[in-house]
C-alpha positions as CSV (number, residue, x, y, z in Angstrom):
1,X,-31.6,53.5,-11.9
2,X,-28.0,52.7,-10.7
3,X,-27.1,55.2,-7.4
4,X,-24.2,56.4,-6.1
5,X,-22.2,53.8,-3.2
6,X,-20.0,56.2,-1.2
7,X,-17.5,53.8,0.9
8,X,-15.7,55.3,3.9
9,X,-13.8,52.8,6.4
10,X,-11.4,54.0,9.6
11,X,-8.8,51.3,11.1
12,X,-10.6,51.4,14.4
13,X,-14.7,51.9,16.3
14,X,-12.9,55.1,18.2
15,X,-12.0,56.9,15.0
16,X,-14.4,59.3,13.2
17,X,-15.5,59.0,9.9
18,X,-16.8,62.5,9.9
19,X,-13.8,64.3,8.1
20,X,-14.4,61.7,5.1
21,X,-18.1,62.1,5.2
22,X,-17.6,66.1,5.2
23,X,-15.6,66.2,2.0
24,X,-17.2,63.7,0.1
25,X,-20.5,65.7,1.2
26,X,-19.0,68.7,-0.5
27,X,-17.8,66.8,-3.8
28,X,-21.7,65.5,-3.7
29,X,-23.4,68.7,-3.4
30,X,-20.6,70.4,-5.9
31,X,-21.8,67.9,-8.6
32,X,-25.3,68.4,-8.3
33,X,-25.8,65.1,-5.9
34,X,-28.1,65.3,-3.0
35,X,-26.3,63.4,-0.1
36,X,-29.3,61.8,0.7
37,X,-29.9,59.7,-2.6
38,X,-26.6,58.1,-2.4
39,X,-25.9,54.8,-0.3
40,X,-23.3,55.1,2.8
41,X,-21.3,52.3,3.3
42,X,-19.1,52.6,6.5
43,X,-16.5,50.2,8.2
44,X,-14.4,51.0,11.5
45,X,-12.0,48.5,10.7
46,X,-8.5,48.0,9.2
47,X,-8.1,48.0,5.4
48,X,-5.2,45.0,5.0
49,X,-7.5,42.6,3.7
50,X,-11.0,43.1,2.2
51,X,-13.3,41.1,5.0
52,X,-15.5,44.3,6.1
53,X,-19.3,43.8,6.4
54,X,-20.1,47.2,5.0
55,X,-17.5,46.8,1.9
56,X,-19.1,43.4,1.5
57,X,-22.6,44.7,1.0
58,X,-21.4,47.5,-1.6
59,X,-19.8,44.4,-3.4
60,X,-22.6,42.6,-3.3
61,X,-24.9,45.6,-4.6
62,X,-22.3,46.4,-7.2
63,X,-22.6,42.6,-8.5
64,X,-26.5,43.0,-8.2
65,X,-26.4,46.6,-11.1
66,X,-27.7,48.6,-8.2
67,X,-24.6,51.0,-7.8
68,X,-22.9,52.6,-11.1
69,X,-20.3,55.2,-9.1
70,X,-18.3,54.3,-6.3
71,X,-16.9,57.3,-4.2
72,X,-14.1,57.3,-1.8
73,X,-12.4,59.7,0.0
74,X,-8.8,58.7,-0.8
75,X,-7.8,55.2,-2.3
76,X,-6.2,53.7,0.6
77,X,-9.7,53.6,2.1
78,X,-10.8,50.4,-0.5
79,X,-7.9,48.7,0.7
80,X,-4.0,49.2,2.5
81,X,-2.7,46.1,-0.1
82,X,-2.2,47.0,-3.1
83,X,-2.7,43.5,-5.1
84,X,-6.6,43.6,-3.4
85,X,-7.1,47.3,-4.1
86,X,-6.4,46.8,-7.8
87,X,-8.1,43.7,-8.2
88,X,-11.6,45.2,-6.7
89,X,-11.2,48.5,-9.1
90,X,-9.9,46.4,-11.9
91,X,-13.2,44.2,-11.6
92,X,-15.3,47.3,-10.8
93,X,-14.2,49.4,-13.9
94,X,-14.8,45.4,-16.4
95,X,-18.7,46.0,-14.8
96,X,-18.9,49.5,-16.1
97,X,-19.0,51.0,-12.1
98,X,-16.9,54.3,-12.4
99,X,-14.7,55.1,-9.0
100,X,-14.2,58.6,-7.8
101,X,-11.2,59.6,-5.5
102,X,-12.5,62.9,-4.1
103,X,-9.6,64.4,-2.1
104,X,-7.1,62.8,-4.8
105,X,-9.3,64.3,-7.7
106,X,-9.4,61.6,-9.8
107,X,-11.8,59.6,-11.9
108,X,-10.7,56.0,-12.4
109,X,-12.5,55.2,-15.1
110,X,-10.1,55.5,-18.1
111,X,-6.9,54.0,-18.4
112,X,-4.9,56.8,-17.1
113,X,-7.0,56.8,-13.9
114,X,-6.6,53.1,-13.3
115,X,-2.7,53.6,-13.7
116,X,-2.6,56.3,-11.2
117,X,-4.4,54.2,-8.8
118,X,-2.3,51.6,-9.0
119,X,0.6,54.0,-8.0
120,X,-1.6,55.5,-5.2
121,X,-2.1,52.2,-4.3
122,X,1.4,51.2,-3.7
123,X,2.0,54.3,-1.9
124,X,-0.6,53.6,0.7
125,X,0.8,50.4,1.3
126,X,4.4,51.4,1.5
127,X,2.7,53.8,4.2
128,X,1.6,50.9,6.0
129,X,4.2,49.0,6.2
130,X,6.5,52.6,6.7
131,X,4.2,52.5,10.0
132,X,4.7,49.3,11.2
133,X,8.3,49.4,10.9
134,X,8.4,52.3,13.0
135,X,6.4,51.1,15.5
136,X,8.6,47.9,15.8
137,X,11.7,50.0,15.5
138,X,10.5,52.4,19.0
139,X,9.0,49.1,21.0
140,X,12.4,47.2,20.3
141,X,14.3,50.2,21.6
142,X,12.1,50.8,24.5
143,X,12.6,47.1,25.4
144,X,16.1,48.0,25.2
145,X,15.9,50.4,27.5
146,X,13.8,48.7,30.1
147,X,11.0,50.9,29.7
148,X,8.2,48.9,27.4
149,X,6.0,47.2,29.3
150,X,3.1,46.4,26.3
151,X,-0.3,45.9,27.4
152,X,-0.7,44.6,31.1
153,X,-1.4,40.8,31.2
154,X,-5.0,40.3,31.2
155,X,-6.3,43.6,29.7
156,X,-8.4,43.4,27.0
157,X,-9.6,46.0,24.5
158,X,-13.7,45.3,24.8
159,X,-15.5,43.5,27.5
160,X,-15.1,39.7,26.9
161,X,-18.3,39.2,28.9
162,X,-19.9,41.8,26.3
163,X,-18.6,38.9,23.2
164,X,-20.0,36.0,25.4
165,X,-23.7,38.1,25.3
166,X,-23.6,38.7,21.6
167,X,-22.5,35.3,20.5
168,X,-25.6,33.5,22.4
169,X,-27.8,35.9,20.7
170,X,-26.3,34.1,17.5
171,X,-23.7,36.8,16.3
172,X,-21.0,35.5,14.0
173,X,-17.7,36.5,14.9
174,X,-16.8,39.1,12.3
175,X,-20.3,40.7,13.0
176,X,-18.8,40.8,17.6
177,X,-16.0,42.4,15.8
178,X,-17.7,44.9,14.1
179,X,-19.6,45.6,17.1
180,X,-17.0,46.3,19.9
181,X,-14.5,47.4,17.8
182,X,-11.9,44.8,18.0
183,X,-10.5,42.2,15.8
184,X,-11.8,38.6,15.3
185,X,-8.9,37.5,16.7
186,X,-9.8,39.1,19.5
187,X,-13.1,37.6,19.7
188,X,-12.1,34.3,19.4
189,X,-9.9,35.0,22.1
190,X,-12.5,36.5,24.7
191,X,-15.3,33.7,23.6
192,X,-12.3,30.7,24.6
193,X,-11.9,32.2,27.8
């Protein structure tokens, strides 16, 4: 029998998934779903592209038949591009896998559903790139100003010597990612150094 895959991602390790987790608790137990039976799949990482071990492993068991509903607590979760949001739900919905929105109340199996996704879509990607703009906009004017100073030379957002550990125990580098919260990038960075 095919269970129910809940996906839940935050953009970093020192966010908290537990606001999603509450509500899509609630939507569970309202439709007669014990939280327990259903398969969590969690990511602390951004959503602009789709390279998350824990949304790779609900792919995976969605191309295996082992998960028929996909739950999410708001689109923008699957993905912040649109074109890669609608290609996974357009390929999920051709398997037969019906994908529920919970806070947005909506069930993307029909047509109508997919359409509205596709708009919710673009919105959460005009969101993003609303945000970065901003963010560009105030550092540019602080530089202005004289008083932006970025992050301090030689700072670093995990513990390099933490990455050096983890990649002699065999570790790739998305899985160090995963694991201190930072991005591969980041990784690469630390293990060159």
């Amino acid at each position: 029998m095919k269970c129910v895959g809940i996906y839940v991602r935050v953009s970093t390790a020192s966010q908290n998934e537990a606001g999603q987790r509450r509500e899509i608790t609630r939507w569970l137990k309202g439709n007669g779903i014990e939280p327990e039976s259903a398969r969590w799949y969690v990511d602390k990482q951004t959503g602009d592209n789709l390279n998350r071990p824990a949304f790779e492993r609900l792919q995976s068991d969605i191309f295996r038949g082992e998960v028929g509903t996909v739950l999410v607590w708001k689109l923008d979760r699957l993905s912040r591009k649109m074109r890669d949001g609608l290609n996974v739900l357009c390929d999920w919905c051709e398997r037969g896998v019906r994908v529920v929105s919970v806070t947005q109340q909506i069930d993307l199996s029909g047509t109508v559903g997919r359409m509205i996704a596709a708009v919710l879509l673009a919105v959460g990607e005009m969101e993003q790139e609303t945000r970065r703009e901003r963010q560009a906009a105030g550092i540019a004017a602080a530089k202005e100003r004289g008083i932006y100073v970025g992050r301090k030379a030689g700072s670093t957002k995990a513990n390099p010597h933490r990455a050096r550990q983890l990649a002699a125990r065999g570790l790739t580098h998305r899985e160090i990612a995963t694991a201190l919260g930072i991005s591969r990038r980041s990784v690469v960075r630390y293990l060159q150094q």
